[in-house]
N, C-alpha and C positions, 0 to 999 in steps of 0.2 A: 594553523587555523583548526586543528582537530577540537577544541573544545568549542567554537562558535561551530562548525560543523555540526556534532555532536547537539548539542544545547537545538541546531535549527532541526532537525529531523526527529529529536525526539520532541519537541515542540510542537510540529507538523503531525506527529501520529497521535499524541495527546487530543490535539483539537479535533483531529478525526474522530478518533472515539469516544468524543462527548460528542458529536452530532449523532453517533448511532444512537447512544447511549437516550439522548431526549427525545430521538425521533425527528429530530428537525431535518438532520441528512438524508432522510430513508425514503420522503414521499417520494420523489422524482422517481424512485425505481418499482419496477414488476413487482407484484405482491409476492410473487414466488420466490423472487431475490431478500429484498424485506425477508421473507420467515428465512432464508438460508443464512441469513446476515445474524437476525435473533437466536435463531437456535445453533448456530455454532461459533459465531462471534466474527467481527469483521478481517481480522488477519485469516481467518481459516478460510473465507468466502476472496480471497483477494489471490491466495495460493492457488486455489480451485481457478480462479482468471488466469494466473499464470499460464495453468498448465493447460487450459482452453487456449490462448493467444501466443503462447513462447512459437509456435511454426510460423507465423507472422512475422515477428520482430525479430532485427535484425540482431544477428551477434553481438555488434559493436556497441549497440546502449545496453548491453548487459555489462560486456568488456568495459565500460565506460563507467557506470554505476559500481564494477567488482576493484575497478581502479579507487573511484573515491571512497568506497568503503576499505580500502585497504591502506589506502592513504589516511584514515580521517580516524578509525580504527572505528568504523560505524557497522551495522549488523547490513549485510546484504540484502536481507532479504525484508528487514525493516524497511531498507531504502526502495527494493523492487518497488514493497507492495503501495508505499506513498505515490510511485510511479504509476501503477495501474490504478489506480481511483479514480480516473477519467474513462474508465474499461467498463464502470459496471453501471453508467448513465447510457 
């Protein structure tokens, strides 16, 4: 299933960043978030959550995510940051 894997996550990050992109995604957040979002782009604002939230989350949904990404032959950190998008509401 690495190519339906593959085709859903990069699918998932696509429609992500057309919502940045129009603005539709952005209202629900801090205006402060919004300009970090615009001015360095939403993968670089989703890394910066990472490393805000990684002392929280537990090993294992990483270890779990670096499994399907290695399985799926999907980028890691593509997949993290699909994960944390619920981080920055």
């Amino acid at each position: 299933m690495k190519i339906e894997a593959n085709e859903l996550v990069d699918g998932v990050w696509q429609y992500m960043e057309s919502q940045v992109i129009d603005g539709a995604g952005l209202q629900q957040l801090p205006v402060w978030l919004q300009d970090l979002i615009a001015d360095v782009g939403l993968d670089i604002a989703l890394d910066v959550t990472y490393d805000w939230t990684k002392n929280f989350t537990g090993d294992y949904i990483y270890q779990e995510m670096q499994g399907l990404a290695d399985g799926g032959n999907i980028s890691f950190t593509k997949l993290r940051n699909i994960h944390l998008i619920g981080s920055l509401t």
